[in-house]
DRENNU-644846 format. One record per atom (N, C-alpha, C, CB): residue in one letter; y, x, z. Coordinates in steps of 0.05 Angstrom, whole numbers, plus 5000, padded with zeros to 4 digits. Each point is the difference from the previous one (the first is absolute). Glycine has a CB too. Layout:
// residues N
AYXZ...
//
This chain:
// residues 465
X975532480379X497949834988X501449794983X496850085039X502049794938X500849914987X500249705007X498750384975X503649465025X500749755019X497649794992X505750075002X493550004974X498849724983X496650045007X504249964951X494950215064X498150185002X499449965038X501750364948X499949545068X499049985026X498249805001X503750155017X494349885003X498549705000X501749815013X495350195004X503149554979X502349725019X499049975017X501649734974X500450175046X499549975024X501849735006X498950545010X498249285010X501349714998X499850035030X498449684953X504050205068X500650105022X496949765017X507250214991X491549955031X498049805009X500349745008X498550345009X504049614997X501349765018X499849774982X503450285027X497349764952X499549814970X496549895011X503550384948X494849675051X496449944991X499749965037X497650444942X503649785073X498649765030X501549775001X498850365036X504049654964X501349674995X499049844986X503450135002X495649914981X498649784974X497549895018X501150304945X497149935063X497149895009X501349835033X495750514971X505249665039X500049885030X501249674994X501350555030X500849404953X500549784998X498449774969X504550285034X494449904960X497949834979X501449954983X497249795023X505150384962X501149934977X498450014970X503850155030X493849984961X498350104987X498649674999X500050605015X499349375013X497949694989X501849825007X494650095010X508149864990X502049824993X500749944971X501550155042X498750104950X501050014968X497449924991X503850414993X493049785010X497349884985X500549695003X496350405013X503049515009X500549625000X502349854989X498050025039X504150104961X502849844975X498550004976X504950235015X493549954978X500250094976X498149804989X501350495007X496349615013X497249774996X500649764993X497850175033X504349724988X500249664994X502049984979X499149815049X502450324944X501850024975X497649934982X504150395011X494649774978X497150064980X499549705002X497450555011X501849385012X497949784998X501649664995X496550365038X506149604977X501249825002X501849894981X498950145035X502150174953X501649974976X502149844998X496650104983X505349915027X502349745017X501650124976X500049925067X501549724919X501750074978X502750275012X498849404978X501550515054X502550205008X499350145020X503449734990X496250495001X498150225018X501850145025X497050134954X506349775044X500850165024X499949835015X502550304987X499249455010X499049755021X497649985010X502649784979X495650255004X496349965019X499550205023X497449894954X504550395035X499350295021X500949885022X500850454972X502049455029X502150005020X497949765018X505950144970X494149675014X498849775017X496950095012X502949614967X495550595016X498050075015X500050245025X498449824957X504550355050X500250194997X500449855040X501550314934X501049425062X500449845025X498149955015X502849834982X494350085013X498349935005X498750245027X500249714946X498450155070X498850135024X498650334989X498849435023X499850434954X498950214992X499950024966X497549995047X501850144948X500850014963X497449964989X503950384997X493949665023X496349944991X499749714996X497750375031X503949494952X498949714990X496749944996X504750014976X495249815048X496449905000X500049834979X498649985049X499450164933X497449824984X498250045011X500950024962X498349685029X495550085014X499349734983X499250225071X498949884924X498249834994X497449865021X501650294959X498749485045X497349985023X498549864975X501949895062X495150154941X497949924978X497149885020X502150444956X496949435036X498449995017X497649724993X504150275034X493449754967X499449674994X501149775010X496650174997X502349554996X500949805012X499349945038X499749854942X502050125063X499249935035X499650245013X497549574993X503750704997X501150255009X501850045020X499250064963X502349775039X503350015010X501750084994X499049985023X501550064954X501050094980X504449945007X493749874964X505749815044X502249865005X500650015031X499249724958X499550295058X500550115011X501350295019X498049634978X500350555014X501050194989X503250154993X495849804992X503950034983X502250044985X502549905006X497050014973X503349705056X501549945006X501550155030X497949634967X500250545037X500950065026X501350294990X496249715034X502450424945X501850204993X502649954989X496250204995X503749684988X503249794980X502450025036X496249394950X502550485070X501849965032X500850175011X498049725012X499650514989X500350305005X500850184994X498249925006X502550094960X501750254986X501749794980X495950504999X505949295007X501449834983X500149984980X501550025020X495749984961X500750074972X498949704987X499550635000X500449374979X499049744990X497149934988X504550024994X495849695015X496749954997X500049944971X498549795048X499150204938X499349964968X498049844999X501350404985X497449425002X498349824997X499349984973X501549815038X496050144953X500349814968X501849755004X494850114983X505549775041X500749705004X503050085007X494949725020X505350425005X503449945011X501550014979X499950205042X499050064933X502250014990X502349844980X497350325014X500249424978X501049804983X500949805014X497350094968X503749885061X500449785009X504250105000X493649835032X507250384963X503050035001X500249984980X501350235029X501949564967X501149914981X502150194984X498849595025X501450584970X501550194986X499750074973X500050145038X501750014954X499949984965X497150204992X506449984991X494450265036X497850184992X497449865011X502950475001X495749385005X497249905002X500749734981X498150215055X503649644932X499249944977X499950154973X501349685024X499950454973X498750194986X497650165004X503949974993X495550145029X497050134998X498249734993X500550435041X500949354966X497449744991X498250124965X504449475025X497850634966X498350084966X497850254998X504849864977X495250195048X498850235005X496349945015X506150225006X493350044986X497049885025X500450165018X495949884975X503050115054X500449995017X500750285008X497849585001X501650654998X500450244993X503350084998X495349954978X505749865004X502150104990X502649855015X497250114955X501349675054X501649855027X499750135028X499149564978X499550595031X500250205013X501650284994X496349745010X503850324970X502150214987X503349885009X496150114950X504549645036X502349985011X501150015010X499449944993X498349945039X501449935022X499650205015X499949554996X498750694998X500450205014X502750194984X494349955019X506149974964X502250194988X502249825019X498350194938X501449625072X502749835007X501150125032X498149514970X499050615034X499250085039X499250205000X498649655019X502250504958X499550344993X500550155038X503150014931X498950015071X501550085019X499249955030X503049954965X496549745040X498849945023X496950175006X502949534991X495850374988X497450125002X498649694998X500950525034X496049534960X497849775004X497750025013X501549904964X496749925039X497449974998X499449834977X499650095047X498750034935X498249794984X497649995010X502050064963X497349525049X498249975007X497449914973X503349935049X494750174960X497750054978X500850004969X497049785035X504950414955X501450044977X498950324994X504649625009X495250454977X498449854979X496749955004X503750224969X495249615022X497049975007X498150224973X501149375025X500150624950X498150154985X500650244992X498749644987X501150585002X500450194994X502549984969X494650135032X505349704961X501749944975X502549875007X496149944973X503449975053X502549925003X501750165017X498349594991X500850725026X500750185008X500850144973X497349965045X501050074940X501050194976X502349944996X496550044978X504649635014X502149864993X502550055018X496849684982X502050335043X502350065021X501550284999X497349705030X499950514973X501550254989X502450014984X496050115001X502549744969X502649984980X501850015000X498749864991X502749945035X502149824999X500850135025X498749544973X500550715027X501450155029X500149895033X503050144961X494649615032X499049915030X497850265013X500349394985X500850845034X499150215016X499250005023X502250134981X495649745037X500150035031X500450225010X497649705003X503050335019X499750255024X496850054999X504449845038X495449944976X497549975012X498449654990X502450405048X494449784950X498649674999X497850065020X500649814945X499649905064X497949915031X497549824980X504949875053X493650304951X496949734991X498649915023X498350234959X501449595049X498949875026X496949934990X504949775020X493850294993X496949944997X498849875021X499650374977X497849425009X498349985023X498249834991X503050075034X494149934971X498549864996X499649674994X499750405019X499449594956X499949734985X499249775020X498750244956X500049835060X499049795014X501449895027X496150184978X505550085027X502749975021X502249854978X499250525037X502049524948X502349874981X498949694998X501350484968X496749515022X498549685000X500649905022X496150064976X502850015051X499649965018X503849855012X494650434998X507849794991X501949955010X501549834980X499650385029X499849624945X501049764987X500749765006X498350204982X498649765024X499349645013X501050005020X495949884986X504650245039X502549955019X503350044998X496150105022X504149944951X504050085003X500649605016X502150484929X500249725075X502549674997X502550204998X497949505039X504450284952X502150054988X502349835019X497350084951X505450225054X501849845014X502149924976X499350255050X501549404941X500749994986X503250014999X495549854995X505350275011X502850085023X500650334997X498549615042X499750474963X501150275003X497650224971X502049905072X496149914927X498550054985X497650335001X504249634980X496450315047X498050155008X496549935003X504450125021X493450094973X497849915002X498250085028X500750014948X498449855058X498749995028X496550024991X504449645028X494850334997X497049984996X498549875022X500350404976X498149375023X498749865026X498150205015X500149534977X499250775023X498750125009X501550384998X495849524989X505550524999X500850294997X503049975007X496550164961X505149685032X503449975006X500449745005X501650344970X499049555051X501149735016X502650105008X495549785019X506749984974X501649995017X500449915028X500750004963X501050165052X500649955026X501949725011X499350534997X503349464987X501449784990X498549814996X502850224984X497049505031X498949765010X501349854965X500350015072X502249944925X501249864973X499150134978X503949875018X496150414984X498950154979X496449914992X504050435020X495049564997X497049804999X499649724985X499550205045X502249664970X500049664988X500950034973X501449735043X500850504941X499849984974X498550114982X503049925012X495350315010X498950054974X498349824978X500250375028X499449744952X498549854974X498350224988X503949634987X493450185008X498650154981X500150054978X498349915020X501350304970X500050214966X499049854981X498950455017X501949484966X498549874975X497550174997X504249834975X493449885029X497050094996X499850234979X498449515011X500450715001X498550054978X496550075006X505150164981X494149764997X497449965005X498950255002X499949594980X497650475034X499250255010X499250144967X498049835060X500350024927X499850154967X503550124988X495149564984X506150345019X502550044978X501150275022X501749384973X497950495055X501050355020X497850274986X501049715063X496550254939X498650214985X500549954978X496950105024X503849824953X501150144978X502250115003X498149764977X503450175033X502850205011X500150265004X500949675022X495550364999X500550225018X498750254969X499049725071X499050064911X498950154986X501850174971X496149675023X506450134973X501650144995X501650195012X499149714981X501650315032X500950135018X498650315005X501349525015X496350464987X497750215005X500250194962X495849575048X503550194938X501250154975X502250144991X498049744996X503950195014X503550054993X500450345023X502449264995X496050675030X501450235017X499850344998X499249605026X498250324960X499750404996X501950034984X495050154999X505549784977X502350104985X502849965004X497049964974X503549885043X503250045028X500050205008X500249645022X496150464996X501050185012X500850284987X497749755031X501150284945X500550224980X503749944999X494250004967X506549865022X502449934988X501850185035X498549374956X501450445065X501250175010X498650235018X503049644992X495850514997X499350125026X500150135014X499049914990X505050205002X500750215019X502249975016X498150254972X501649445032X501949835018X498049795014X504550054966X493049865033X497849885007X498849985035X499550174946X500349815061X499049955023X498849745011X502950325003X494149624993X499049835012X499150035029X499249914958X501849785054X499749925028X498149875002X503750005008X494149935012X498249795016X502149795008X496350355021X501649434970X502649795003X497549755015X504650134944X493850055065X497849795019X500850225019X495349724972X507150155049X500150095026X502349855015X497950464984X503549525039X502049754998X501550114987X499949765036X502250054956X502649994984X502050215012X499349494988X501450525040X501350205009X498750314990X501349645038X497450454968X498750164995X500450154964X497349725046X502150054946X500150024965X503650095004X495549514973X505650285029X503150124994X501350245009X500549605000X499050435026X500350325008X499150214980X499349855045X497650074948X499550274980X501949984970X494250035021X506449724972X501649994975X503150155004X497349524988X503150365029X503350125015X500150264990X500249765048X498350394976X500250275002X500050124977X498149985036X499249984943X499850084975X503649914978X493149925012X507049854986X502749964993X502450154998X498149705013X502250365021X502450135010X499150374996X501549515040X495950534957X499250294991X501950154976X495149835011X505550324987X500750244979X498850094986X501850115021X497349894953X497850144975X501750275012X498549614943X499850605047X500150274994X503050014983X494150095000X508050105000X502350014991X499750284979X502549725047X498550304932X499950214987X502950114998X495849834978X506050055035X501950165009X500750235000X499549765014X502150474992X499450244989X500050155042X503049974926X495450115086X500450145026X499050245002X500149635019X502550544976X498850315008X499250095012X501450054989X496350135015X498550065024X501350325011X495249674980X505750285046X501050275014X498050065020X505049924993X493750325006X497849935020X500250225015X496849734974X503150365051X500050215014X497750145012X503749795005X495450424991X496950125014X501450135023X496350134956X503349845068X498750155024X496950024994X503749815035X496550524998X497750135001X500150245010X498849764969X499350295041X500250245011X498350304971X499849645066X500750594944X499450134985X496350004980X504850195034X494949744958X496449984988X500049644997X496850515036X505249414967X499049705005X499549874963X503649905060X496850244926X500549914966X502049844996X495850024991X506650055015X502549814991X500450144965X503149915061X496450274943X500250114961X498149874984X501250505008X495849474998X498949914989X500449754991X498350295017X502449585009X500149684997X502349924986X497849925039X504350284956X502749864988X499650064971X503550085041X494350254957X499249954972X499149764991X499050395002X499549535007X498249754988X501149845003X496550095004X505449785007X502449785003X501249994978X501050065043X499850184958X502150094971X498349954972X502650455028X495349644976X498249994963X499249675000X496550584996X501849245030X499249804992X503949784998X493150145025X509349934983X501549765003X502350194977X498849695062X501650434928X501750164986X502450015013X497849914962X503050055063X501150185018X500650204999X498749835014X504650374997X500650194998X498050185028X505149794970X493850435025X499550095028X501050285000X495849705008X505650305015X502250155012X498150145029X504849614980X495350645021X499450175012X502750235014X495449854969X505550165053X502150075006X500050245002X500849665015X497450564990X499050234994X500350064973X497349965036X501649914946X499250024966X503949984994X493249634989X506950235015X502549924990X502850225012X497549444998X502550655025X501850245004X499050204990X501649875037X495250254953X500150144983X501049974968X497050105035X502449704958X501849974968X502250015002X497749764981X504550255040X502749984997X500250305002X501449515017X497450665001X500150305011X500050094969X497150055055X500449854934X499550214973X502349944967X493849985021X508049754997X502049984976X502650145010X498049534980X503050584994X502050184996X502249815009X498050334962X502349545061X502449815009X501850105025X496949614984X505050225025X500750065018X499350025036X501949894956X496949895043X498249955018X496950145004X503049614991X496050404977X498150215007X500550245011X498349824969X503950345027X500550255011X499750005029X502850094964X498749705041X500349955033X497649965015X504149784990X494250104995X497249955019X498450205006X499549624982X500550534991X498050294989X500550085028X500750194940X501249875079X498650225009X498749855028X503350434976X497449385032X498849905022X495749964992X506449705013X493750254971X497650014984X499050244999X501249684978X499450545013X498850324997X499150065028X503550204962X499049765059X499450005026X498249875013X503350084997X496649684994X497449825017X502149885020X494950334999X507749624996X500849885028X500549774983X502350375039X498949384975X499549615000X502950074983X497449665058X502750214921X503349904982X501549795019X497950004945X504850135064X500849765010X499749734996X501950275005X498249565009X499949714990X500949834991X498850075015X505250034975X501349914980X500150024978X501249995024X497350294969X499250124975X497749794985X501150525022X496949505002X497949864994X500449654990X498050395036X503149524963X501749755009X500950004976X501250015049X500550094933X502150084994X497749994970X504150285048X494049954952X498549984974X498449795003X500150454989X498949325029X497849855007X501249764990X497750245040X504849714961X501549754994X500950034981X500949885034X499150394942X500749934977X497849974990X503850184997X494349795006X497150054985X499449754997X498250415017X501649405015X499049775001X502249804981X497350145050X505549914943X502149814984X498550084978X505149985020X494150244964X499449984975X498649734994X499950494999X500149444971X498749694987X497649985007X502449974961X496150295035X496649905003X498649915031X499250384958X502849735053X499049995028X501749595017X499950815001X502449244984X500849705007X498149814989X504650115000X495049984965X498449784992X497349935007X502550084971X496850205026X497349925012X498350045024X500350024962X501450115055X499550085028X498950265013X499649574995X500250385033X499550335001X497849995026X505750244981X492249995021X498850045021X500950315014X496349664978X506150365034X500750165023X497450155024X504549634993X495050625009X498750135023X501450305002X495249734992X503950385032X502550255007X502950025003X497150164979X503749575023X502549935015X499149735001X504050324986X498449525036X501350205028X498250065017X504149825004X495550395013X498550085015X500449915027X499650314971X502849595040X501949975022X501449765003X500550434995X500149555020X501049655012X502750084982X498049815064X504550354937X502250114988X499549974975X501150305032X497249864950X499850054978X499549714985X498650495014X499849274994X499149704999X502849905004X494849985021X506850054999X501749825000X502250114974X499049865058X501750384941X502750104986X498349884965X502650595040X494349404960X498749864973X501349774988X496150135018X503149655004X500849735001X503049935005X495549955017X507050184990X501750124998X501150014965X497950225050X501449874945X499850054970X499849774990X498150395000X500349415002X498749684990X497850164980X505049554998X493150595011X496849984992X499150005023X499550224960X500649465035X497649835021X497350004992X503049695010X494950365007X497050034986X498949705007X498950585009X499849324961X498649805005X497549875016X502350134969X496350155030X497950055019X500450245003X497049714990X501150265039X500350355008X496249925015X507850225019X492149974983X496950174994X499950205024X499950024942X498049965082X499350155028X497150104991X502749695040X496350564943X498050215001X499150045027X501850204962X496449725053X499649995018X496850175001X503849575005X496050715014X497250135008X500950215020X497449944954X499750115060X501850225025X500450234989X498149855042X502850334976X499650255002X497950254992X502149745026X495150174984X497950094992X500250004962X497549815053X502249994943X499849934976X501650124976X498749635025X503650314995X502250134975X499750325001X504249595005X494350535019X500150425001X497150024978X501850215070X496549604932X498150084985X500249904963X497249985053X504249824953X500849944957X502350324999X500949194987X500550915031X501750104983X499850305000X502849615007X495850485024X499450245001X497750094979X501649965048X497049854936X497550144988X500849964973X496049925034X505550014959X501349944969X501450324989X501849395015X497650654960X500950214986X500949854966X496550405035X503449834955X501649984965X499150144986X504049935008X494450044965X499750184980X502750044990X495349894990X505150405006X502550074978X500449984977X500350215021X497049794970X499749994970X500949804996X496650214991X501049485016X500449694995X501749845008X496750054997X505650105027X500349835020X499149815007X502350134995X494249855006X498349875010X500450045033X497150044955X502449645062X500650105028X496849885009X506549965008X492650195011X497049995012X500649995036X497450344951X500349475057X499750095029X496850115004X503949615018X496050555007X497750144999X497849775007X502250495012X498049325007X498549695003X499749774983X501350105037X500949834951X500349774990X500050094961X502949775055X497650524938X500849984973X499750295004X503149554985X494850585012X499150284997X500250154973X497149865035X503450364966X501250214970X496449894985X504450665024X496649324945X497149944986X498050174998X502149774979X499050425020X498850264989X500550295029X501649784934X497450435063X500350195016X502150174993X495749965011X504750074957X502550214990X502649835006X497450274958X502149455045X502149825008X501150095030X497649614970X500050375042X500850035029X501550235004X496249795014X503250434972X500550335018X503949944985X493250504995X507449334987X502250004985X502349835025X496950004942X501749815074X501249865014X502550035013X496149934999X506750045004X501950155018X499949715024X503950404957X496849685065X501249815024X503749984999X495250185034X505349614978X502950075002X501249995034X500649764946X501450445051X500350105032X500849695011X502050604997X499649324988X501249775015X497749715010X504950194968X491449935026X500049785008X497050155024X502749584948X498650615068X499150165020X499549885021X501850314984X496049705028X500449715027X503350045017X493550025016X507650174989X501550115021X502149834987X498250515017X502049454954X503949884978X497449805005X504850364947X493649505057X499649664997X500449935017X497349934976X502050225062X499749795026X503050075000X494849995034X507850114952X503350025008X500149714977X502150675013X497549314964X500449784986X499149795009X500150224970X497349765047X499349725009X501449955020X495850004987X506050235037X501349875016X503149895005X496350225008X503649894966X502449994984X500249665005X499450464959X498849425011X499249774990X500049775025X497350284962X500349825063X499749795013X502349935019X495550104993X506350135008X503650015022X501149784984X501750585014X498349344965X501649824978X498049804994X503050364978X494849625021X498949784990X500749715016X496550364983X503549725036X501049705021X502649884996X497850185037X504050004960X502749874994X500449854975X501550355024X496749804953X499649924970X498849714996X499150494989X498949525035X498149734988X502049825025X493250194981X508049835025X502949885022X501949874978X500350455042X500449784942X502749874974X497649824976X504750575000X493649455000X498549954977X497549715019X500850664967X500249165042X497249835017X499149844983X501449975045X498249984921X498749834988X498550304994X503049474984X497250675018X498050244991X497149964997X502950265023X494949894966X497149814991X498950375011X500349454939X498850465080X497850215004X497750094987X501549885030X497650304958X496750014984X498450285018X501949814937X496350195062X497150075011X500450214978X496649555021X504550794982X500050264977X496950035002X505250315006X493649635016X497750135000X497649984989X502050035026X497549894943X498649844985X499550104972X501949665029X496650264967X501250054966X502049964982X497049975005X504050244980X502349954993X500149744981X500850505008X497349384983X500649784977X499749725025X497450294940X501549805080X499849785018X503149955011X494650135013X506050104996X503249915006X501749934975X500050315040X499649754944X501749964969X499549625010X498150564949X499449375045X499749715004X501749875021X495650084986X504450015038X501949925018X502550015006X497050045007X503650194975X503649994995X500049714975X501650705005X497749344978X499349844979X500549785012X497050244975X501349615035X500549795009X502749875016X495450144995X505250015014X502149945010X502750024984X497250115037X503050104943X501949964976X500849884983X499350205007X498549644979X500549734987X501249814997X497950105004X501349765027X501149844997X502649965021X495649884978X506049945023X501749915022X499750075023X500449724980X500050395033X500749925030X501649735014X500150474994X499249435024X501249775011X503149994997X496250005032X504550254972X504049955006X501450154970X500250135069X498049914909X500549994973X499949704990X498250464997X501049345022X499849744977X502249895007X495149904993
//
């Protein structure tokens, strides 16, 4: 064969190393905050971000009306994930070259700065930006959150908590004579009250505010998450946290290796068809596939041909041997594979994994006995169409159809109850090597189980994140 003419083959160990250790959404997030941060010296920023606990630098935006808790809030997360607080106000009170210079700037662009200065650390911007133009502006200037928190709650609750703040003028924390009191006796005697504001000028606030927010929430709204912020304060921050410390969806690249068990009639062909057409997935049939090697003029085909003519099992180094060059080819690394008709056997599974094709998911076809003699004993084949019919479920259309019908010996009750006891001698040991395994209900409709494999393929699993 011609050298330039083999398929490539990228060894598997390369793509499970990458996913098991998240090199894929290591490089996506360098890359991301590269894009967004734009650091005059991009190796220094990697290295220094690279030290860091984690490389997911928090942005957030908290937004919220006046007397939200906005500052609150915002200070307990800043304590909680060390990153830095942002203000319209804090930020003009440091004396540095870079906040006299943003002085020429509006306020927008003094937030640009000083997040380019704390790229790395990470922030919170508290109620930044308030209008939709000044988000636009932020965009611009490559100010990106992770995540934005909108805190909500009724106008007449925010009124209500206005007129009770006080202020620790010390630590500059905000309290409340009815929703947040300090416990600290000194912490009490200082507090001080909030510069009045009069209940009209709070509703115009809130009424701007009410104006400005639908189009925030457009601006971001696929980082967005509004909270109830009429409930205690504990409560509120927990739900912010969590959301915070959450993971968006990763577009990372994770190949899907998926394994069908099943006993004989259970539709593992079917289902890996349709795996294969809706995810463009390689689907690999281990039967299908020792016949295409039998019918190529190779070396190995020769060798199989006759165990095949015979009807007796291909050894299982053979099997092995063509199964692991198939799965190295590119299309199946790149884009993954749905595996059924191997391994049949606790041996055959381990000498698999052995190899390093680890299955991402693996898949338990699950129906009895009964079930599976009546899908398989009543099933036949037109020759013409290779149309396949059952006499219950999918009857010949026509009568010249019917009399045309052939059966196949191999699926005789006498070759199914030796295959099912085949299956069930091994099935225990299998779902033994395999215990994140996802069991499904064969006994259903086939698009009903399609849904339920489905579901479970998508997305993550717990010990993928």
């Amino acid at each position: 064969m011609d050298e330039t003419a083999k398929p490539l083959r990228i060894p598997p160990e390369m793509a499970i190393y990458a996913e098991k250790h998240e090199i894929f959404d290591l490089v996506q997030t360098l890359v991301t905050n590269l894009m967004v941060d734009k650091p005059e010296d991009p190796i220094q920023y990697l290295i220094v971000l690279l030290k860091r606990g984690s490389v997911e630098v928090p942005r957030v935006m908290l937004l919220g009306p006046p007397a939200s808790g906005k500052r609150t809030v915002a200070r307990k997360l800043c304590e909680h994930t060390q990153v830095i607080h942002i203000t319209d106000s804090n930020i003009l009170k440091e004396d540095t070259d870079l906040t006299k210079k943003a002085l020429q700037y509006k306020a927008n662009h003094v937030v640009y700065c000083l997040c380019c200065l704390f790229c790395v650390q990470g922030w919170v911007l508290e109620g930044i930006p308030q209008t939709r133009e000044e988000a636009l502006s932020l965009q611009e200037a490559g100010v990106a959150p992770n995540h934005v928190v909108l805190l909500e709650a009724p106008d007449a609750v925010l009124i209500e908590r206005s007129q009770g703040k006080r202020i620790d003028p010390v630590t500059g924390d905000v309290y409340h004579v009815t929703f947040i009191w300090p416990e600290d006796k000194e912490v009490v005697q200082r507090l001080e009250r909030q510069k009045a504001v009069s209940e009209e000028q709070l509703v115009a606030q809130l009424m701007q505010h009410h104006r400005e927010v639908h189009a925030l929430r457009k601006t971001y709204r696929n980082c967005l998450k509004g909270i109830d912020a009429d409930q205690p304060h504990v409560d509120v921050f927990d739900q912010v946290l969590t959301y915070i410390l959450s993971r968006h969806c990763s577009v990372a690249p994770h190949t899907p290796r998926v394994l069908l068990f099943g006993p004989p009639g259970s539709g593992k062909r079917l289902q890996a068809k349709l795996i294969s057409q809706k995810y463009n997935i390689v689907n690999l049939c281990c039967g299908e596939l020792l016949e295409a090697v039998s019918a190529d003029a190779t070396n190995m085909g020769e060798l199989i041909k006759p165990y095949l003519e015979s009807g007796q099992q291909v050894p299982d180094s053979m099997v092995l041997q063509i199964l692991t060059e198939r799965l190295s080819r590119l299309d199946c690394t790149t884009r993954g594979w749905v595996l059924h008709g191997f391994p049949r056997d606790l041996e055959q599974a381990e000498k698999l994994q052995e190899s390093n094709f680890i299955p991402s998911r693996v898949f338990f076809l699950e129906m009895t006995d009964d079930v599976a003699i009546e899908r398989v004993t009543l099933r036949s084949i037109d020759p013409v169409t290779g149309e396949r019919y059952h006499s219950l479920y999918k009857p010949a259309p026509s009568p010249e159809v019917q009399t045309r019908l052939q059966f196949n010996p191999k699926d005789s009750e006498a070759q199914l109850l030796r295959e099912l006891k085949e299956y069930w001698a091994n099935a225990s040991s299998l779902q033994d090597l395999y215990p994140e395994a996802v069991h499904i209900n064969a006994d259903q409709d086939p698009h009903t189980v399609f849904e339920s494999l489905e579901s479970r393929l998508v997305g993550r699993l717990q010990n993928d994140a």
